[in-house]
N, C-alpha and C positions, 0 to 999 in steps of 0.2 A: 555520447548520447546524441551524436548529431542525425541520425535516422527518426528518435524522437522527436527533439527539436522541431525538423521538417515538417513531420507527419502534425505537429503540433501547432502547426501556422493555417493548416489546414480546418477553417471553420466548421466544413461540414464532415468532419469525420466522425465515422460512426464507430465508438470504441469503448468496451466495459471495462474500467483502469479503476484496480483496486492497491490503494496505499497500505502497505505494513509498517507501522511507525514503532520502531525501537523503544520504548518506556521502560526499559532498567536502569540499575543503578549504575550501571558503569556510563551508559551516555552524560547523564548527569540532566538535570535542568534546563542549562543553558543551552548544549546541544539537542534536546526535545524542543526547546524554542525553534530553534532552528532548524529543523522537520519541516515545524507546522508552518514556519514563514513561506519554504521552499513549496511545501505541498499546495496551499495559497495561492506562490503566484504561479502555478505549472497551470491548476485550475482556473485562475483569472483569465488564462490564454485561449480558453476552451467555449465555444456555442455547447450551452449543456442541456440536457432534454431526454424523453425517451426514444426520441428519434432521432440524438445527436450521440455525443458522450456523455456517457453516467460515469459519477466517483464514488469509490465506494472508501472507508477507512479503517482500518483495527489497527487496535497498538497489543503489543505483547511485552510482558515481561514473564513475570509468575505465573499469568493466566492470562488471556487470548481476550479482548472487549470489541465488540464490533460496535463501533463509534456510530458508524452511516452506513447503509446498506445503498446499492446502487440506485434502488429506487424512490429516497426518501428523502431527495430534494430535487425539482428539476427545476428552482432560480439559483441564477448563479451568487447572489447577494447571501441569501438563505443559507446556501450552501458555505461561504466562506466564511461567517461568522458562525456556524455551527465546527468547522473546521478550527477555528480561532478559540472556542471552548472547550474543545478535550482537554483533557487531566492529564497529567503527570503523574506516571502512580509508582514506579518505582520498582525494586525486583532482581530477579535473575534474568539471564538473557534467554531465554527455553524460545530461540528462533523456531525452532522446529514445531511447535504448537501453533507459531503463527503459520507457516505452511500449510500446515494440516486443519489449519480451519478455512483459511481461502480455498483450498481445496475442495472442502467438502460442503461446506457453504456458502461462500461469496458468490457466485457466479450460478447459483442454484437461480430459477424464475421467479421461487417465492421471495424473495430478495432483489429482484432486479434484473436477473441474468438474462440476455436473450441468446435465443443460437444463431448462429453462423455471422456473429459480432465480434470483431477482436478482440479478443482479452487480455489485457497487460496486467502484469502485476510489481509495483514497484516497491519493491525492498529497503528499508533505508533503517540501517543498522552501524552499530561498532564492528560488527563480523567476527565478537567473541560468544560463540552460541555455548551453550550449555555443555550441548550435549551434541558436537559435531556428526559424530555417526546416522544421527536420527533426523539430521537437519540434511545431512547429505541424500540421503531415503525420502526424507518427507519434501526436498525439490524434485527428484525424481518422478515423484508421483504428480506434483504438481504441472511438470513439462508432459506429462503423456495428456491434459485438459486441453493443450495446444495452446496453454498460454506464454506469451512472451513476459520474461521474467528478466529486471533491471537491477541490481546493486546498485547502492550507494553510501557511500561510506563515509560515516558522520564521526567528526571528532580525531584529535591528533593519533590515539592508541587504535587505529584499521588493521583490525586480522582477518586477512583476505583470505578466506576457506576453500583450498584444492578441491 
């Protein structure tokens, strides 16, 4: 990640970074702690704004929850203690749902989305999805948005998806 890192020292970049946070059962609790600690300080590092970088967050297990939409905090205080209250809900891993909703709406205007704004999208899963096939399709789709898409892999059992 050292390309983010850099770009992330960078106060004034202008960049829509939307969080996928893992919430199944196989991460467990403890490892959902640790997401949102990670997600936290990436954001601490950040000038946030609409004319800075916007964070957007969904967690996925059984079903897709968009936590924060990009546009629905621009302090950074605000922002981290609404990050610091997601839930923990528990579930199957149906990565693919979370794909397919940053997809189709994270990055939309009515949420936040601007154009010709980098888009990142960071992943941070076990990397045992459901339903591999569909997760494989529904990144696919997501890389034709032109967003830059990050793995990270949370917790000892990491199955890294070809």
């Amino acid at each position: 990640m050292e390309w983010f890192y850099f770009e992330a020292c960078h106060a004034n970049l202008q960049a829509d970074i939307v969080f996928a946070l893992d919430s199944s059962g196989s991460v467990g609790f403890s490892h959902f702690k640790k997401q949102i600690d990670f997600v936290k300080d990436l954001v601490d590092r950040f000038s946030i704004g609409s004319t800075r970088t916007q964070f957007s967050v969904v967690t996925f297990s059984d079903t897709v929850n968009n936590e924060i939409s990009l546009n629905k905090y621009q302090n950074k205080r605000r922002l981290i203690n609404a990050i610091d209250n997601i839930a923990y809900r528990q579930g199957a891993t149906n990565t693919h749902l979370a794909l397919e909703f940053v997809t189709q709406n994270s990055f939309l205007s009515a949420n936040g989305g601007r154009s010709n704004i980098k888009r990142i999208v960071i992943i941070l899963t076990d990397g045992k999805s459901q339903i591999p096939d569909e997760t494989k399709k529904a990144a696919e789709q997501l890389h034709l948005l032109g967003a830059q898409v990050v793995s990270v892999g949370i917790g000892s059992g990491v199955d890294i998806l070809k």
